[in-house]
C-alpha positions as CSV (number, residue, x, y, z in Angstrom):
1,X,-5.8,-8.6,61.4
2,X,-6.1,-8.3,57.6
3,X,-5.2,-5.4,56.3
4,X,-8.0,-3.9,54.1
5,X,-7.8,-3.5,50.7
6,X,-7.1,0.2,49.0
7,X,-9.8,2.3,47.3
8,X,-9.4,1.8,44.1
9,X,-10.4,5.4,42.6
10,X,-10.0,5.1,39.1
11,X,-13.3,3.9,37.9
12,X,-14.9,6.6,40.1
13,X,-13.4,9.7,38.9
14,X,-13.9,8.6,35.0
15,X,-17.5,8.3,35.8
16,X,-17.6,12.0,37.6
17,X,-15.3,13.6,34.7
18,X,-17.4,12.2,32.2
19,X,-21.3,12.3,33.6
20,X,-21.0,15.7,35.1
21,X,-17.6,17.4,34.7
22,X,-17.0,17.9,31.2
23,X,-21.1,17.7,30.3
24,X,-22.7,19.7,33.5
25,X,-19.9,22.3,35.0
26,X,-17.6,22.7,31.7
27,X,-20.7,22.6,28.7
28,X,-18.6,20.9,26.4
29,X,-19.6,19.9,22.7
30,X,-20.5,15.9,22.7
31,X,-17.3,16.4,20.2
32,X,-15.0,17.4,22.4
33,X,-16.6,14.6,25.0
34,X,-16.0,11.9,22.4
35,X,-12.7,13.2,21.5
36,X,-11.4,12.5,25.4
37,X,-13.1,9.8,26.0
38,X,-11.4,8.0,23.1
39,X,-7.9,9.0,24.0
40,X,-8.2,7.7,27.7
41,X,-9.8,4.5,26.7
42,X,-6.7,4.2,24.3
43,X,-4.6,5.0,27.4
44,X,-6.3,2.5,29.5
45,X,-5.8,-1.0,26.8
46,X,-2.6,0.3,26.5
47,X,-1.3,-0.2,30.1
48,X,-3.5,-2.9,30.7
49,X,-2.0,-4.8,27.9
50,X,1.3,-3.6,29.0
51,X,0.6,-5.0,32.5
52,X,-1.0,-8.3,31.4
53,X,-4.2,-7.5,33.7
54,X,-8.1,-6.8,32.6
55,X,-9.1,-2.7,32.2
56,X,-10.9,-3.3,35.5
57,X,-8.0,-4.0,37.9
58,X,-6.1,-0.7,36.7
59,X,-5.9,1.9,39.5
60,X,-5.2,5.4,39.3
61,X,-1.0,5.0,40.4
62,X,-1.2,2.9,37.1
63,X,-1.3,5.8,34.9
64,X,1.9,7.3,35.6
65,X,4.2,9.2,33.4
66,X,6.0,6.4,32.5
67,X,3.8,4.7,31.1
68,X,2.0,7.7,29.8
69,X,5.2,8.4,27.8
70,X,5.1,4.6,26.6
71,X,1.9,5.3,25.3
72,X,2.6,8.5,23.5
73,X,5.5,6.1,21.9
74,X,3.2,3.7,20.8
75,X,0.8,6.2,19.4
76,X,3.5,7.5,16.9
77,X,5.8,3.9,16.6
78,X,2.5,1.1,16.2
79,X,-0.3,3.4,15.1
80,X,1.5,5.6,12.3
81,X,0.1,8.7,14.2
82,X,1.2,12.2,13.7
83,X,2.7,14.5,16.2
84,X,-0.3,16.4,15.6
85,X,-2.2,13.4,16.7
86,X,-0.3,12.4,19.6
87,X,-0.4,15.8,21.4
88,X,-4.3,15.5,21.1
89,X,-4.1,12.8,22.8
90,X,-1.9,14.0,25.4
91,X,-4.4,17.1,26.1
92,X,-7.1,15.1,26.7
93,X,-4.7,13.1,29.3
94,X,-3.6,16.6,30.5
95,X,-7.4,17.7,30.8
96,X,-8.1,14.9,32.6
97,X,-5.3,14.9,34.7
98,X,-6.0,18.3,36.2
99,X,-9.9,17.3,37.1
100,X,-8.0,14.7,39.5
101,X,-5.9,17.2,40.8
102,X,-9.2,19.4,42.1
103,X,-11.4,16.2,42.7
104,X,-9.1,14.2,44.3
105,X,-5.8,17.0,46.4
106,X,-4.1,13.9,47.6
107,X,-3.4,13.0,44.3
108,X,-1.9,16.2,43.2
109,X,1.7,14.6,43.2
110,X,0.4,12.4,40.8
111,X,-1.3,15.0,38.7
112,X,1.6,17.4,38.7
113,X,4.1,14.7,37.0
114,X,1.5,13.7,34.7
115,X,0.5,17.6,33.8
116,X,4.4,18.1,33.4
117,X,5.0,15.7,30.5
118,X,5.4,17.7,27.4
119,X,3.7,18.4,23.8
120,X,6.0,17.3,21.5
121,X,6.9,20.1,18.6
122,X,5.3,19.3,15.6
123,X,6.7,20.1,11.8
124,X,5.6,23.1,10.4
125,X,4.9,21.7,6.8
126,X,3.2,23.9,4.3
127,X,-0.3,24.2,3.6
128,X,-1.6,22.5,0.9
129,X,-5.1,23.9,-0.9
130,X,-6.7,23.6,-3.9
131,X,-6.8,26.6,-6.9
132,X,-10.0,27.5,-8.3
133,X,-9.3,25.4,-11.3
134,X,-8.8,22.2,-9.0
135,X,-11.8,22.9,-7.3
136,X,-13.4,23.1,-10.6
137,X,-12.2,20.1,-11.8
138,X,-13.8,18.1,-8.7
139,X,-16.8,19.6,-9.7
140,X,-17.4,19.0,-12.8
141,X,-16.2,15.0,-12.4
142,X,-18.9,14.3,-10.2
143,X,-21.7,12.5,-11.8
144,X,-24.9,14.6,-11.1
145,X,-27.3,12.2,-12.8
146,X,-27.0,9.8,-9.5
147,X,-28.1,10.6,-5.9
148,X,-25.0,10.2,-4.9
149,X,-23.6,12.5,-6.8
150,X,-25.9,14.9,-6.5
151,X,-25.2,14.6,-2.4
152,X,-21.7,14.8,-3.3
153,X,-21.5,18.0,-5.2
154,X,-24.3,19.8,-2.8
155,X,-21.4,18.8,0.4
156,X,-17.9,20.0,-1.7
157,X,-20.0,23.2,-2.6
158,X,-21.1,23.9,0.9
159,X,-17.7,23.1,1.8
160,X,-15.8,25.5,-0.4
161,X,-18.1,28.2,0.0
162,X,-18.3,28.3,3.8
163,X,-15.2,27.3,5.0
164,X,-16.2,25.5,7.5
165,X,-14.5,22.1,9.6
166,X,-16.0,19.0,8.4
167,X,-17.7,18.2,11.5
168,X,-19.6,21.9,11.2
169,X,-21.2,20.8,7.7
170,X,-21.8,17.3,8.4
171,X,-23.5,18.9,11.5
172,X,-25.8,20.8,9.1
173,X,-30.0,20.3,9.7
174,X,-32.5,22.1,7.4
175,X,-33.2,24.6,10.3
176,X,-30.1,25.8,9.5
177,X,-30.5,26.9,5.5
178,X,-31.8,30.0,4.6
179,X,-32.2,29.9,1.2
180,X,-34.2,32.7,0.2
181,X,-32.4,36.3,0.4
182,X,-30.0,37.0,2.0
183,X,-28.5,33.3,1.4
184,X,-27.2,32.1,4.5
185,X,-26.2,28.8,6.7
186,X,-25.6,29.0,10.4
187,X,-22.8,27.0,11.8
188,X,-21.9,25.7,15.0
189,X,-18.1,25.4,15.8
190,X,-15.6,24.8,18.6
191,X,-16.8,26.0,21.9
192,X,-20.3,25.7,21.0
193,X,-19.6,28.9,19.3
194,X,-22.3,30.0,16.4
195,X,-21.6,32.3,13.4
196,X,-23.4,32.6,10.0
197,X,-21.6,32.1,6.4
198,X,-23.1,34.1,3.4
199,X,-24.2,31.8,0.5
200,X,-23.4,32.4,-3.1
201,X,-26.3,32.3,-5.3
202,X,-25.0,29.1,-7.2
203,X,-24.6,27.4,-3.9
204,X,-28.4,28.2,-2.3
205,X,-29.7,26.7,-5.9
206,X,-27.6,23.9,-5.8
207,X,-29.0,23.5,-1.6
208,X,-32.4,24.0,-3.1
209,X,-32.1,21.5,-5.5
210,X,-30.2,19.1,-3.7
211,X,-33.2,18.8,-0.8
212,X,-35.7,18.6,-4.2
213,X,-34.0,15.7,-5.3
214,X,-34.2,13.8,-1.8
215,X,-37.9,14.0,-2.6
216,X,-39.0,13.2,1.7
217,X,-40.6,16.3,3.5
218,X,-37.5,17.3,5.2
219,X,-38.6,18.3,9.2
220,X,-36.5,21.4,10.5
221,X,-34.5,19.0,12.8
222,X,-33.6,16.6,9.7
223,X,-29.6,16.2,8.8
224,X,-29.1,17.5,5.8
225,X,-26.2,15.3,4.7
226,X,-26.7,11.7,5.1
227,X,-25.8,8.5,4.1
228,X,-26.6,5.1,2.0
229,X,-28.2,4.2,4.7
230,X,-29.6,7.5,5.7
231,X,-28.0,7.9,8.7
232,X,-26.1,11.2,9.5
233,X,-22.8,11.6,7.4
234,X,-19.9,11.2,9.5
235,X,-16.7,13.3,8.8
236,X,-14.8,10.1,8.2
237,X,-18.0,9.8,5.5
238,X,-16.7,13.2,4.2
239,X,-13.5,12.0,3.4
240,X,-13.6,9.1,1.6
241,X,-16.3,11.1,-0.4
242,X,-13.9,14.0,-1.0
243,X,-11.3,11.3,-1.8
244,X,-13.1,9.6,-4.4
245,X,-13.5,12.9,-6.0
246,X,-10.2,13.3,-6.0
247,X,-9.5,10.7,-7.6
248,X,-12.0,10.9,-10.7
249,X,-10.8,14.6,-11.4
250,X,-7.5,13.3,-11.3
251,X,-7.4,12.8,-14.4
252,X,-8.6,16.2,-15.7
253,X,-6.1,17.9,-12.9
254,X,-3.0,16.1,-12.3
255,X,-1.4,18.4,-9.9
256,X,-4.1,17.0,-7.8
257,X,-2.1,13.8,-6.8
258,X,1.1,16.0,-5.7
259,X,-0.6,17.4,-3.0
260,X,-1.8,16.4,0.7
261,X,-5.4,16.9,0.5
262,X,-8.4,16.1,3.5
263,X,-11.5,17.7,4.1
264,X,-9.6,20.4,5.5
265,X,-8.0,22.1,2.8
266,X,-11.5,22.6,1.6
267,X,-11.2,25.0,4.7
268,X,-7.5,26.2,3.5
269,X,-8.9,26.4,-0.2
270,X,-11.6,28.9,0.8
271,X,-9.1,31.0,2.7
272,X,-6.8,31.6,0.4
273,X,-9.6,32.2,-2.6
274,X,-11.0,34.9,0.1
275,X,-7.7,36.6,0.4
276,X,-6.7,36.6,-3.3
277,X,-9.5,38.5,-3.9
278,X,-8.8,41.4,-1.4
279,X,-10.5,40.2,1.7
280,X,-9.0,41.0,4.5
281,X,-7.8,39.2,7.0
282,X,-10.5,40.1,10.1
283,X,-13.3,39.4,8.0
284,X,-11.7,35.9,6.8
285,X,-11.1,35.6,10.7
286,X,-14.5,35.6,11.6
287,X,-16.2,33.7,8.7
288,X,-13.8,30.9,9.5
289,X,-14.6,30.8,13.3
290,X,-11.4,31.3,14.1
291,X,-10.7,32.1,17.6
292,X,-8.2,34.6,16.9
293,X,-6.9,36.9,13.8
294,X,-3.2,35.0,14.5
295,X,-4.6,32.4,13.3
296,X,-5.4,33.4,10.0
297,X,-2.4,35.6,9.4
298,X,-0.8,31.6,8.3
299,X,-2.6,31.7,5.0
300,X,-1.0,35.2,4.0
301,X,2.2,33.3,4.1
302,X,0.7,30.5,1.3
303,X,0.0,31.5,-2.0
304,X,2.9,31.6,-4.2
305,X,1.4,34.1,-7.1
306,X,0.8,36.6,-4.3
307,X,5.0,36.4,-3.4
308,X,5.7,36.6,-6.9
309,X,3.2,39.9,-7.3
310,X,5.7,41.3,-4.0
311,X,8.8,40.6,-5.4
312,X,8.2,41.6,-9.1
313,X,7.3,44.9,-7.1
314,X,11.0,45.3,-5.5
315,X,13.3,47.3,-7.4
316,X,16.6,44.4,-8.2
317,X,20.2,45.6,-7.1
318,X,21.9,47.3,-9.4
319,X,25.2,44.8,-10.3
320,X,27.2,47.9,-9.9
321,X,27.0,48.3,-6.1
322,X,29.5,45.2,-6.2
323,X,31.9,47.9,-6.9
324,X,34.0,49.1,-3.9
325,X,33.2,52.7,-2.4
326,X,35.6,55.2,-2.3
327,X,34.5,56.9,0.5
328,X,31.3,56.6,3.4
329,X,29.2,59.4,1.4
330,X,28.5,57.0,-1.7
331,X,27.6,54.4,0.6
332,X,24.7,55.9,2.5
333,X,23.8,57.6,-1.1
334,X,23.4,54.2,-2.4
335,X,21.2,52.7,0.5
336,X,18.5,55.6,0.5
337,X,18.3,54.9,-3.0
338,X,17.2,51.6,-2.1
């Protein structure tokens, strides 16, 4: 008699864990959906390419440490990706790993080894952010006579002033806004988690005339940034925007092209602006969404002028305590004098 063939349970649990898992029992963001669906179907051409068979023949004994750890090599050794990168990628295999584990107990063997590879430690490099001159500079080379431009300024103002991740003000609608006092723009961040930002003055006019200048009756439920093609602006969208800013102000700013800059030191740019001007550190914590205060305590570790304002404040050691004491008195004298 022929033996039958095994289950194959693969293609089953990635179509529980991503049509009512993550979406129905966990709530998470379409974001965070996207963001794991990615990285497994990365996972998935990998070994299939590394097996020689389609995606459709690979069962769940394929996706084994081994060649999880293969993968994470690849991502860093054929893609160029950052450690930073790579242990995303490895969360969302973790994440999914330990729905297989509760869906599926005579896996759990599987699950453990999988669960058990490690993060890899990541350099702690320093922040780069812009100064208020920089940010200036971007500014002010931005031609404000085009749509475009106009777009462009209204999105690095909203930026700078809020604080907030890319994704959060691309996310932007009209509903939103408030631009009549108390300026104000609601944002939605990780864990679905909502907060309001403050608006300067200068930014709510330049909002106001920014949705003037799109000249459409703009519904509550519109996007407010779009693109050429007015479709919603991706964050990718963001970035090449902020980097051809960059690039024209350049000119005007040359320390500009010595630093590492994204969309997200906009977000390190408004945190350090916040705390050189005597905000504190809670405060900065919650208009940044951060989860935690720890968080935050990283940019009081950044600005250089600030060091230079605590050691010019530090009395310098006298040359003479080079010279030998005579006996333990002077010693202790000396160091309360400190």
């Amino acid at each position: 008699m022929k033996k039958p063939a095994s289950t194959n349970l693969l293609g089953a649990i990635v179509r529980d864990y991503f049509t009512d898992h993550l979406p129905r029992l966990r709530g998470s963001s379409p974001h965070t959906i996207h963001s794991y669906r990615d990285s497994l179907a990365l996972l998935l051409r990998f070994i299939a390419d590394q097996r020689k068979v389609p995606v459709a023949a690979l069962d769940l004994a394929d996706l084994d440490p081994p060649h999880i750890l293969a993968f994470l090599s690849h991502l860093e050794d054929r893609r160029n990706n950052g450690v930073a990168t790579r242990n995303v990628r490895l969360a969302a295999i973790h994440a999914f790993f330990r729905f297989v584990a509760s869906r599926n107990p005579e896996q759990l063997d599987l699950a453990q080894r999988v669960i058990a590879v490690p993060f890899k430690r990541a350099p702690n490099r320093a922040i780069d952010y812009l100064e208020y001159e920089e940010i200036d500079s971007i500014l002010k080379a931005i031609d404000r006579t085009t749509s475009q431009g106009v777009r462009d300024y209204a999105l690095l103002a909203t930026m700078f002033n809020t604080g907030g991740r890319v994704q959060e003000i691309v996310d932007l609608r009209v509903r939103d806004l408030q631009l009549i006092k108390p300026f104000q723009v609601r944002l939605f961040g990780k864990g679905k988690k909502e907060r309001y930002c403050p608006l300067w003055p200068e930014t709510a006019a330049v909002l106001k005339s920014f949705n003037k200048h799109r000249k459409i009756e703009l519904s509550p439920e519109a996007h407010l940034f779009v693109n050429h093609r007015g479709q919603p602006l991706s964050r990718f969208g963001a970035r090449h925007i902020l980097s051809r800013c960059l690039d024209a102000a350049s000119e005007t700013a040359p320390t500009l092209a010595k630093k590492r800059l994204h969309p997200h030191s906009m977000r390190h740019s408004t945190a350090v602006a916040l705390l050189k001007s005597g905000v504190d550190i809670s405060t900065i914590s919650h208009m940044l969404g951060h989860a935690s205060p720890t968080t935050t305590n990283r940019y009081a570790k950044v600005d250089l002028e600030m060091k230079r304002k605590a050691i010019a404040k530090v009395r310098p050691v006298s040359r003479k305590s080079r010279t030998p004491w005579a006996k333990d008195g002077t010693i202790l004298d000396w160091l309360e004098s400190l």
